[in-house]
C-alpha positions as CSV (number, residue, x, y, z in Angstrom):
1,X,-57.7,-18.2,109.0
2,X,-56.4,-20.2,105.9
3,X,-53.2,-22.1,106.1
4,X,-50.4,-23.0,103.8
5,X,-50.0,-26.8,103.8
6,X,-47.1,-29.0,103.4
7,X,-43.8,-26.5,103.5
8,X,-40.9,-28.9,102.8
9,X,-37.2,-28.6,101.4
10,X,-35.3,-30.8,99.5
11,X,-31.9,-31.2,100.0
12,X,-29.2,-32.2,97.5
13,X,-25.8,-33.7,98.6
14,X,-22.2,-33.8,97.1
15,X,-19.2,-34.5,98.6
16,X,-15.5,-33.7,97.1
17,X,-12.5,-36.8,97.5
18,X,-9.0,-35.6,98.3
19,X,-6.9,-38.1,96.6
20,X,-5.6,-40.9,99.3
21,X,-8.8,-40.2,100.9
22,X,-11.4,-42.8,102.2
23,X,-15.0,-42.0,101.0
24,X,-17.3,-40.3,102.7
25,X,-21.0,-41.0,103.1
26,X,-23.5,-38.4,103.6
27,X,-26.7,-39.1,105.1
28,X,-30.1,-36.6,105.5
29,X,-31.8,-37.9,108.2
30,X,-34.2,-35.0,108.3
31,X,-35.1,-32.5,105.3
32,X,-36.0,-28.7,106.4
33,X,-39.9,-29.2,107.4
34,X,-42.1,-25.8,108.3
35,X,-45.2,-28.0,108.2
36,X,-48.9,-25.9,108.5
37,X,-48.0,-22.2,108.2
38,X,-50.2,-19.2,108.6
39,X,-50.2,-16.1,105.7
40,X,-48.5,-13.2,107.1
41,X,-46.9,-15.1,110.3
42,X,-43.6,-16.1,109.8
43,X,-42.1,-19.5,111.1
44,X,-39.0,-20.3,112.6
45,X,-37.2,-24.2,112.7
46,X,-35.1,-24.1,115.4
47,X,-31.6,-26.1,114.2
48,X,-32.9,-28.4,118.0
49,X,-36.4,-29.1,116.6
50,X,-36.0,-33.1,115.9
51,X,-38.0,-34.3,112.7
52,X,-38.6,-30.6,111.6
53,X,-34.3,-29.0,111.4
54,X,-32.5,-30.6,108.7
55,X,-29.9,-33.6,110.0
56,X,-27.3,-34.8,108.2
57,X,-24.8,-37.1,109.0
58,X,-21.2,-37.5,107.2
59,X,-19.2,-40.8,108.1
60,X,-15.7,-40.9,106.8
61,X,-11.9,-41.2,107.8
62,X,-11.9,-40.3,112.2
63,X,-10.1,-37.4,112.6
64,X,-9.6,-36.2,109.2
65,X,-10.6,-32.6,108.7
66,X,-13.6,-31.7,106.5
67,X,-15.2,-28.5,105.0
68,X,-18.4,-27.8,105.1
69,X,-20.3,-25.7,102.9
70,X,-24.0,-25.0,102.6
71,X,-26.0,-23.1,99.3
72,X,-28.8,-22.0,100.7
73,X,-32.2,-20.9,99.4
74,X,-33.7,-17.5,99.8
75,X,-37.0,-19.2,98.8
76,X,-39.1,-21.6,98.3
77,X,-41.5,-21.9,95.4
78,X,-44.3,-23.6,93.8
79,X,-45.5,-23.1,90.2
80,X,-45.5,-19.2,89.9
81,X,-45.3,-18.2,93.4
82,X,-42.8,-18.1,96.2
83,X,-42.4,-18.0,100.4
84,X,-39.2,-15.9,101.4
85,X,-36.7,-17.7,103.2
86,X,-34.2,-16.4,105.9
87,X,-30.9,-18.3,107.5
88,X,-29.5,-16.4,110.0
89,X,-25.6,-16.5,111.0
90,X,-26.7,-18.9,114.4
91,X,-28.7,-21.3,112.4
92,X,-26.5,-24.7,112.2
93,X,-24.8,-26.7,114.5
94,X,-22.5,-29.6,114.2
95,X,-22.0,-32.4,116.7
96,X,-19.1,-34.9,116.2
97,X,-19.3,-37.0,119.6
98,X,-20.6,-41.0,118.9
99,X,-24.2,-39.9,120.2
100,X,-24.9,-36.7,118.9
101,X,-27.1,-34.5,121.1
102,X,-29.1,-32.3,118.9
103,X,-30.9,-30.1,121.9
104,X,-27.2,-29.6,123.0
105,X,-24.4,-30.1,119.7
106,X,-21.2,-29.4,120.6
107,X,-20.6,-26.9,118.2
108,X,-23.1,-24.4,118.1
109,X,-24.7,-21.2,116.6
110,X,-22.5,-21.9,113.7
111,X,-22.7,-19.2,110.0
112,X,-24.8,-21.7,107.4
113,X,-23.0,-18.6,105.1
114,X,-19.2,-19.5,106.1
115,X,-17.1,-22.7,105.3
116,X,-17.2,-25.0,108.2
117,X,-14.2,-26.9,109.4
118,X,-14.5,-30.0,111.7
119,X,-12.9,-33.2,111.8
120,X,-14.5,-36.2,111.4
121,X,-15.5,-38.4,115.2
122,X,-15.6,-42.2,115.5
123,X,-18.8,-42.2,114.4
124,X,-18.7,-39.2,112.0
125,X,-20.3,-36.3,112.1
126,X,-23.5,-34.9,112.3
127,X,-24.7,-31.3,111.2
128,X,-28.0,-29.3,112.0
129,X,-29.5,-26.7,110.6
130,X,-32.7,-24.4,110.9
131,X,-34.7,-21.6,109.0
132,X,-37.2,-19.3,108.7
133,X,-40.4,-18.7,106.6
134,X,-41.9,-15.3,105.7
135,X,-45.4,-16.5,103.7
136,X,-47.0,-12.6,102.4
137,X,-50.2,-12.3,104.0
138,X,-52.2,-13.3,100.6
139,X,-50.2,-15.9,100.1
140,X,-51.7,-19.2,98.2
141,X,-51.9,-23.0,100.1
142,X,-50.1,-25.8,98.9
143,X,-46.7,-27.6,99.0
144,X,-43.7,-25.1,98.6
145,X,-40.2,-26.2,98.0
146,X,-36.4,-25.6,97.9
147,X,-33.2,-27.4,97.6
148,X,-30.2,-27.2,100.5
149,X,-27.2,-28.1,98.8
150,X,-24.3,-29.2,101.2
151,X,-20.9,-29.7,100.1
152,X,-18.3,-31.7,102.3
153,X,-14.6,-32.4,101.4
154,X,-11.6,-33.3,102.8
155,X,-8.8,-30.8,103.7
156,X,-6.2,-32.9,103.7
157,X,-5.5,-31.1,107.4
């Protein structure tokens, strides 16, 4: 059986300043990876898979409220051809205690679809988030990509 190497996504940051705000820093630890894929099997990244879910981390004002907003991909391409891509309403979770937990977040099987709103811990916070893959059963090898952009601002809550 042939597989479908390096399946990566890129992810693209910005962050919105409400005015009298500190800045915030956003950090990926971890892009979306699917790694070595079979055509015609899908493959799911569960948002508690270290070094394969996306982790980011946002550091800012404690206790100051944030949204969080995701645009998500439906798939991820290569020159000419393209993998479907599928984020379910349970796919992210967000963690705002000093030493997040990512096999147990404190806020879990969160909508990567719906504004988020969390306030910011001591040591920030920290998001997760999963996905799925649907490769077509005739579908070529090589590296596939797509960008996650994740917006976080201030409320001013």
């Amino acid at each position: 059986m042939r597989r479908i190497r390096r399946l990566f996504i890129g992810v693209t940051l910005s962050f919105l300043l409400a005015a009298g705000s500190t800045a915030q820093t956003i950090t990926v630890n971890n892009d979306l990876v699917f790694g070595d894929m079979f055509p015609g099997v899908p493959k799911t990244i569960s948002k508690y898979t270290a070094g394969a879910a996306a982790e980011f981390n946002v550091r800012g004002t404690n206790g100051a409220e944030v949204s969080i907003q995701f645009t998500l991909p439906t798939k991820m391409t290569k020159i000419g051809v393209s993998i479907q891509m599928i984020f379910f309403n349970t796919d992210c979770a967000v963690d705002t205690r000093p030493n997040p937990i990512q096999a147990s977040p404190l806020f879990d099987n969160l909508n990567p679809w719906s504004t988020l709103l969390y306030r910011i811990g001591v040591q920030g916070l920290t998001i997760y988030l999963g996905g799925t893959v649907v490769p077509r059963i005739v579908q070529p090898p090589g590296a596939y990509t797509a960008d996650i952009t994740l917006t976080v601002a201030y409320t001013g809550a």
